[in-house]
C-alpha positions in Angstrom: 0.0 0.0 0.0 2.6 2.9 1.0 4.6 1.2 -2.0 2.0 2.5 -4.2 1.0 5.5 -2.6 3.7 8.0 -4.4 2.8 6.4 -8.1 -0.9 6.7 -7.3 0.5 10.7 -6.2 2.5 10.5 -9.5 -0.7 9.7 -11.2 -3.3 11.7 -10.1 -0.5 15.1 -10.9 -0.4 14.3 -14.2 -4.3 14.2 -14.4 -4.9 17.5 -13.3 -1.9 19.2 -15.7 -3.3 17.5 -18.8 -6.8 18.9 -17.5 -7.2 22.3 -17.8 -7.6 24.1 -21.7 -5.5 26.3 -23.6 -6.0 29.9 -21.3 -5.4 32.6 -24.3 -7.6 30.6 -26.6 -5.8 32.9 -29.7 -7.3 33.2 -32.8 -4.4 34.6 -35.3 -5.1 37.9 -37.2 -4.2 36.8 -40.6 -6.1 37.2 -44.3 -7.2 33.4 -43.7 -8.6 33.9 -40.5 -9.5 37.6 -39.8 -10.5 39.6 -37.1 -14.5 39.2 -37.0 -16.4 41.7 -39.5 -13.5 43.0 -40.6 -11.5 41.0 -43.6 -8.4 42.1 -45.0 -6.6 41.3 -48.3 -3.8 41.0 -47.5 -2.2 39.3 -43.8 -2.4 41.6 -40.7 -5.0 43.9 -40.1 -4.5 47.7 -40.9 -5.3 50.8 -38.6 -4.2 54.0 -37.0 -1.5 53.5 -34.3 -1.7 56.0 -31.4 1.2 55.6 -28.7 -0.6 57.0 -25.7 -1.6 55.8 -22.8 -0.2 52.8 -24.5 0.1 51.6 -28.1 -3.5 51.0 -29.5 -4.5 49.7 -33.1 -8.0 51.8 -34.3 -9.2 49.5 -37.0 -12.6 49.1 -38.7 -15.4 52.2 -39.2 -18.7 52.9 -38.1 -20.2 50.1 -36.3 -17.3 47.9 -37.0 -15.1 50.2 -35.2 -12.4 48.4 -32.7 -9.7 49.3 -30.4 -6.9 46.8 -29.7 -4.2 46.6 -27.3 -0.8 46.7 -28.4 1.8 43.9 -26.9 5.0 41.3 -27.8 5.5 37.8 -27.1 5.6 36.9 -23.5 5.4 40.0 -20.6 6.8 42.8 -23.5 5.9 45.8 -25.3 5.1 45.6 -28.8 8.2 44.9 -30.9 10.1 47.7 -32.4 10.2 51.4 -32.2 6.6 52.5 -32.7 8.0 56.3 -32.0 7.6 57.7 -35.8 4.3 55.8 -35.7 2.0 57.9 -34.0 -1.1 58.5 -35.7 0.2 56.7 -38.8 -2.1 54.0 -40.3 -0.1 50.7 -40.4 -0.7 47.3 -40.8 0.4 44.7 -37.9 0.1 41.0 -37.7 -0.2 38.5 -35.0 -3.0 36.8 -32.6 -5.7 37.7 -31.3 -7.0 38.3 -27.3 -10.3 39.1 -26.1 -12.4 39.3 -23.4 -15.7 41.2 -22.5 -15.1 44.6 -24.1 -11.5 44.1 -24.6 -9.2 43.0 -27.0 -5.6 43.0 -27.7 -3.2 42.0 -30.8 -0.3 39.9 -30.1 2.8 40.8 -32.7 5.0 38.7 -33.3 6.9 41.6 -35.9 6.5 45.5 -35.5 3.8 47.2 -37.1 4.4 48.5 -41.0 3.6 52.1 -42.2 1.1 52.8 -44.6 1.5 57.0 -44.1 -0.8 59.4 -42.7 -4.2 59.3 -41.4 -6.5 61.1 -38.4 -6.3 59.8 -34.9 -9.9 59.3 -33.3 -10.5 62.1 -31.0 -10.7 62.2 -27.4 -14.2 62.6 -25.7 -13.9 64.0 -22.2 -16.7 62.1 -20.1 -16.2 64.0 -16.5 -14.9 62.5 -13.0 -15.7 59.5 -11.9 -15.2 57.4 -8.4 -14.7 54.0 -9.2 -14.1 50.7 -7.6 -12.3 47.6 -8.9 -8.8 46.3 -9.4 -5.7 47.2 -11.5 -4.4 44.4 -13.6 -2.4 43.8 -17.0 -4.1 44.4 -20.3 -3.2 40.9 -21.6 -3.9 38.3 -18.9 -7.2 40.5 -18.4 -8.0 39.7 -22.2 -7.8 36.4 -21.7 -3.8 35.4 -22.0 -4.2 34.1 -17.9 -7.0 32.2 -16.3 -7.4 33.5 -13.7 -6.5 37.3 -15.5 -7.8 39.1 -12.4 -7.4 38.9 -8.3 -5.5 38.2 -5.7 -3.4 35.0 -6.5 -2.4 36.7 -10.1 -0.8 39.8 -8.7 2.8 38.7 -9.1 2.1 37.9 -12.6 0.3 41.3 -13.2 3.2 43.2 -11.8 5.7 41.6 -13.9 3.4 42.2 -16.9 3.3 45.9 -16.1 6.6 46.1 -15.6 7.7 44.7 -19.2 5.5 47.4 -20.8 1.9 45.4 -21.2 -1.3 48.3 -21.4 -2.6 48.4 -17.7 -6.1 48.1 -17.1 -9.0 49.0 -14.3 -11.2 45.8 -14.1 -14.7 47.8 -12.8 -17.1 46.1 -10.2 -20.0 47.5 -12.0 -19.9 48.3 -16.0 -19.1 52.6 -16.7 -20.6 53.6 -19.5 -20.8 49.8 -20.5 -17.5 49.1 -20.2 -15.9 46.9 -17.6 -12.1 47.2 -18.8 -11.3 50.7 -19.0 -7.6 51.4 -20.2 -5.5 52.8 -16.8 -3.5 56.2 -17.3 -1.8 58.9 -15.6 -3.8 62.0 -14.8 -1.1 63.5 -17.5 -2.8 60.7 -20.1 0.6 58.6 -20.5 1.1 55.1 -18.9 -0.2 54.3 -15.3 2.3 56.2 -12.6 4.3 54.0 -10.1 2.1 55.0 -7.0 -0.2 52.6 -8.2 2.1 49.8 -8.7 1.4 48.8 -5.2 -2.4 48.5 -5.8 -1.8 46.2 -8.2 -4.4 43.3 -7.7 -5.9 44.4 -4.9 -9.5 46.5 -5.1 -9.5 49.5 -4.6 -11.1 52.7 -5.5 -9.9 55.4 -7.0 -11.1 59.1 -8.8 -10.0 60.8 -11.8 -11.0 61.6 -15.3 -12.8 59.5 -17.9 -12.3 60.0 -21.6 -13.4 58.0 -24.2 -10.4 56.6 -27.2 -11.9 54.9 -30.0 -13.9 52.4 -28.5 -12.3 52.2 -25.1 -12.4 54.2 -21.9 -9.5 55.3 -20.8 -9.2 56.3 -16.9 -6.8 58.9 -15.6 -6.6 57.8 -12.3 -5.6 59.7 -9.4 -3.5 58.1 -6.7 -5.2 57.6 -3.5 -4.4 60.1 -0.4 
C-alpha cells in the first residue's frame, strides 16, 4: 500500500496538468482567418496607431469600429520602435485576445507604415469614483486564467513592468465598459504609485475619456 502511494501521487499530478484548456484561446489575425467583421486582403490587419496611454490599433469604421491593445511575445511591449508611428495607419500581424469589451493583438513583428491618417478624437466624459482592481491588459483579455485577483498579482506586476497596457477591471460596468484602459492623470502610462495596488480592489477618482472604443481612466493616486 505505502509502495503504491507515491505512483498513485504520480498519477493523479499528471491528471490535473493535462486537465485544464489552452487559457489565451488565440485566434491569429491573418487574411485566412481575420478579425470578426472585418476581412483584409492582405495578412495583418491595418489601422491608425496611437502611442498614448499605451500603443493602440483603431481599426474598422462605423459600427465595426475596434480598439486593440498593443503587446509582444511573452510580458513585453510591442516589438520595435513604434515612435515615428504615432497616428500613422499601419498594418500589424499576430493573434488575437479578447475578453468582454477588450481585445488586444499579439505581434510577433513590428507594425508597417502605410502614411498618414487622423487619430480618433478624445471625448472628455467628467470625473468618476470608481471601484475595482488594477491588472495587466493581456492576462485580463484572456492570456491568464485567472487574468484578475488576488493569486495573479505577481504575474500582473511583472506584466506591467515589461511594458503590457494596464487596465482597471470595474465592479459595475461605466458607461458599459468593464475594462477601462488605466493612465496617468497626465494621459501617459499608469504612474508608479499605483504599482502597489496592483491586484488588490481599490477605489480610485479621476478623469474618464473615451479613445476609439475604449475608456481610458486617468486615475488619481489615492491620499
Amino acid at each position: 500500500m505505502a509502495f503504491g502511494l507515491p505512483f498513485a501521487l504520480l498519477g493523479f499530478g499528471l491528471v490535473l496538468g493535462l486537465a485544464p484548456q489552452d487559457p489565451a484561446g488565440p485566434r491569429f489575425a491573418t487574411a485566412d482567418t481575420p478579425l470578426p467583421a472585418l476581412p483584409t486582403p492582405e495578412p495583418g490587419v491595418t489601422g491608425v496607431l496611437t502611442l498614448r496611454p499605451y500603443p493602440l490599433l483603431h481599426i474598422g469604421a462605423g459600427s465595426d469600429k475596434r480598439t486593440l491593445l498593443l503587446a509582444g511575445d511573452g510580458k513585453q511591449r510591442p516589438p520595435g520602435d513604434l515612435a515615428g508611428l504615432d497616428g500613422q495607419r499601419v498594418t500589424a500581424a499576430g493573434f488575437l485576445l479578447s475578453r468582454g469589451d477588450i481585445a488586444m493583438l499579439v505581434l510577433g513583428a513590428p507594425p508597417v507604415a502605410r502614411g498618414d491618417s487622423a487619430p480618433p478624437p478624445r471625448e472628455f466624459l467628467g470625473r468618476w469614483r470608481i471601484t475595482g482592481e488594477i491588472c495587466d491588459g493581456k492576462c485580463a483579455a484572456d492570456g491568464m486564467r485567472p487574468g484578475t485577483g488576488i493569486a495573479h498579482r505577481a504575474c500582473a506586476a511583472l506584466c506591467l513592468d515589461g511594458g503590457i497596457p494596464a487596465v482597471f477591471v470595474s465592479e459595475a460596468p461605466l458607461l458599459g465598459h468593464a475594462y477601462l484602459l488605466l493612465a496617468s492623470t497626465e494621459g501617459g502610462p499608469m504612474g508608479p504609485a499605483l504599482r502597489p495596488l496592483i491586484g488588490r480592489r481599490i477605489t480610485l477618482e479621476g478623469q474618464v475619456e473615451r479613445l476609439g472604443r475604449l475608456l481610458v481612466f486617468r486615475a488619481e493616486p489615492p491620499a
